[in-house]
C-alpha positions in Angstrom: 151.4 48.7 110.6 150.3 51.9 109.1 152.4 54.9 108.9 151.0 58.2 110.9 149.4 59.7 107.9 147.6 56.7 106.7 146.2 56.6 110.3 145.2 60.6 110.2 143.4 60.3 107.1 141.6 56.8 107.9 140.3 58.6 111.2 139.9 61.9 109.6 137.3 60.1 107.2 135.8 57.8 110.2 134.8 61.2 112.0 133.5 62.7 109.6 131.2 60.0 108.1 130.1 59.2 111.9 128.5 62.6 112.5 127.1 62.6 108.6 125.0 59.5 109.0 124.3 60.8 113.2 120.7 59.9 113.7 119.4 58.6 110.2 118.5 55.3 111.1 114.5 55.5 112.0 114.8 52.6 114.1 116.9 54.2 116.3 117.2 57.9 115.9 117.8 58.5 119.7 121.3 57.9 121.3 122.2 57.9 125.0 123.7 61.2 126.1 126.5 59.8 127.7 129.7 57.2 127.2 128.2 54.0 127.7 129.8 50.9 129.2 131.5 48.2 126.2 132.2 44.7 125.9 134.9 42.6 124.1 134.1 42.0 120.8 134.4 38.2 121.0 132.7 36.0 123.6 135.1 34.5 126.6 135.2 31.0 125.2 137.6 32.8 122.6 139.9 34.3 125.1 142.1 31.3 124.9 142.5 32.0 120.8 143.0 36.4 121.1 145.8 38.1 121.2 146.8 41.9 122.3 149.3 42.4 119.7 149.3 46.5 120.3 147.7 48.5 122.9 146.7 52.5 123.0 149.6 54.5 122.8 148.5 58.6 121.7 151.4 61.1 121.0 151.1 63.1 123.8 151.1 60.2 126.2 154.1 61.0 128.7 155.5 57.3 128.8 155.6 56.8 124.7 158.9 55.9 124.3 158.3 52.5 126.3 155.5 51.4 124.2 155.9 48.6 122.5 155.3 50.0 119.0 155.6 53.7 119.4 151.5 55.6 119.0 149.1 54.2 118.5 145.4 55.3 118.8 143.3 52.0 119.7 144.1 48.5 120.9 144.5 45.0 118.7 142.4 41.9 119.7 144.0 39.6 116.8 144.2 35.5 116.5 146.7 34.2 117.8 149.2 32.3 115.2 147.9 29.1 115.9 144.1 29.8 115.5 142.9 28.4 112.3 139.7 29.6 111.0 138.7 33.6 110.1 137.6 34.7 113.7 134.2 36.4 114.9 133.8 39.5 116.0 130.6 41.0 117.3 129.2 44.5 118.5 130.3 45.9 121.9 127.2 47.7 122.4 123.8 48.2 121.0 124.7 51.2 118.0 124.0 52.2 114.2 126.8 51.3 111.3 127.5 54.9 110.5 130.6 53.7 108.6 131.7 51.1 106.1 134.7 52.2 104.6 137.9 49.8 102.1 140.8 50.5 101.6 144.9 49.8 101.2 147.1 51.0 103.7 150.5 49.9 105.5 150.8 45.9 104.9 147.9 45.4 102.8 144.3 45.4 102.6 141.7 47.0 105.8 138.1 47.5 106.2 137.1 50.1 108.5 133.4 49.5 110.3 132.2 52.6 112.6 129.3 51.8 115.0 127.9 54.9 116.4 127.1 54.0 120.6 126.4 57.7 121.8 125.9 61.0 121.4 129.5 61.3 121.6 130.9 57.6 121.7 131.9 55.6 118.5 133.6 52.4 117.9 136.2 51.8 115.3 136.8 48.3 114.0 139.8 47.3 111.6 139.7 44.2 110.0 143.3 44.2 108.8 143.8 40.5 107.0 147.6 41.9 106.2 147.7 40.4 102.3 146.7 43.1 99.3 145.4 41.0 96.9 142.1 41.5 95.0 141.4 37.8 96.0 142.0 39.3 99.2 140.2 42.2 99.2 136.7 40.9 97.6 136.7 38.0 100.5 137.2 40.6 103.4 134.6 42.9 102.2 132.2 39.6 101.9 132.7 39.1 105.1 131.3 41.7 107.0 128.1 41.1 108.2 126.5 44.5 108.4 125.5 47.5 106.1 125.1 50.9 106.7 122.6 52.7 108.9 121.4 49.3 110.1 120.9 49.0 114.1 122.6 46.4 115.8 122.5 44.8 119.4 125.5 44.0 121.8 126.7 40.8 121.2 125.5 41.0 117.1 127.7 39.8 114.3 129.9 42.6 112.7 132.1 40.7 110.6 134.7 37.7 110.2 138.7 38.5 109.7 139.9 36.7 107.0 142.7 34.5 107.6 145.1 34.2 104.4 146.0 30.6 104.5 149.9 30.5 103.7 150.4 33.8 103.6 153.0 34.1 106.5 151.1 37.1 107.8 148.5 37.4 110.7 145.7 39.1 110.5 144.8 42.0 112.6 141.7 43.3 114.3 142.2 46.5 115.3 139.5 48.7 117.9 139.6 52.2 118.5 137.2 54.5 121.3 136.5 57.6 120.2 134.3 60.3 122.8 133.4 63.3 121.9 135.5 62.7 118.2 139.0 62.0 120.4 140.6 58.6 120.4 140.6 57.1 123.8 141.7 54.2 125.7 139.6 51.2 124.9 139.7 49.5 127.9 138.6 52.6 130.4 135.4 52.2 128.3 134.4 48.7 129.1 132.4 47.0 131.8 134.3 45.5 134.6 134.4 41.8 133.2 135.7 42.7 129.9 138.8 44.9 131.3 139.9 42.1 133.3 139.2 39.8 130.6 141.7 42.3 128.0 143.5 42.4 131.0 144.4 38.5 131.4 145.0 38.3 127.6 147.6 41.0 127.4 149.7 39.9 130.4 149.5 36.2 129.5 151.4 37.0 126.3 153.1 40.7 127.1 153.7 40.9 131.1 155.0 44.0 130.8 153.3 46.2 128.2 150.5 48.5 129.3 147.2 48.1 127.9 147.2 52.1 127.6 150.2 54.6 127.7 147.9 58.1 128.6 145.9 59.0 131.7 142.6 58.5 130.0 
């Protein structure tokens, strides 16, 4: 877990590097005006292997004392325990890399991809393997799949979370919604299939957790 101002300055730099790199792809230099309509970032016939291990929780939500883990700005779709393999994740819409960012922070090691949806929509992806090493480090950062300014279609590769083998830690992939540069509940953003799907996962495991503690 990262502490509050870990999370400020990792969302402080996000922001500002997704409206630096706004528009330079020439492949796609025009967004949609509006908040478009997400997916998971891993196909269905992984469902069975994902976990919600922390759900959107923002300071000023009313109800913050009952979430699980106190705030929280963004929702985790991690392996479960038993899953043995580094796990997939893909694009939840069609978008521009505007952000490929490393760094340590809370338990270990993160890499920080922003993809760029809107005019005012971005998505945040955290590979978090949960082990500092430089081993570490080096194999996460190999393992992303995309580079910045490139275009990328729903359902396209954006990395592989590293599983450290051993290490009694799991690793984390953490998404966050921002519109219009404020952090937003993940799963008001997504098409109907996909919220049910995030839906099912979380109250397999956590029956009584909300996906999101805010009226967003």
């Amino acid at each position: 877990m990262k502490t509050k101002l870990q999370w400020i300055l990792v969302m402080t730099l996000f922001m500002v590097m997704a409206g630096a790199n706004c528009g330079k792809n020439p492949l796609n230099p025009v967004f949609s005006p509006g908040p478009v309509s997400l997916i998971l970032p891993f196909p269905s016939s992984a469902d069975a292997n994902i976990q919600v291990d922390n759900v959107f929780a923002p300071a000023d939500a009313p109800n913050l004392a009952l979430a699980p883990f106190g705030e929280h700005l963004g929702m985790h779709f991690s392996p479960l325990p038993s899953y043995s393999g580094n796990m997939p994740y893909y694009a939840m819409a069609d978008g521009i890399i505007t952000t490929i960012q490393s760094g340590s922070g809370g338990e270990g090691y993160n890499v920080n991809i922003g993809l760029k949806v809107s005019d005012n929509q971005s998505v945040l992806y955290q590979f978090e393997p949960e082990v500092n090493t430089t081993a570490v480090q080096n194999t996460q950062f190999s393992m992303i799949a995309v580079t910045l300014n490139q275009s990328v279609t729903q359902g396209q590769l954006i990395g592989n979370l590293y599983q450290v083998v051993g290490s009694g830690n799991n690793p984390i992939l953490h998404i966050g919604v921002l519109v219009n540069n404020i952090f937003m509940c993940p799963m008001n953003y997504m098409t109907s299939d996909s919220a049910v799907r995030a839906q099912s996962i979380l109250i397999r495991d956590h029956p009584s957790w909300l996906a999101c503690y805010a009226n967003q």
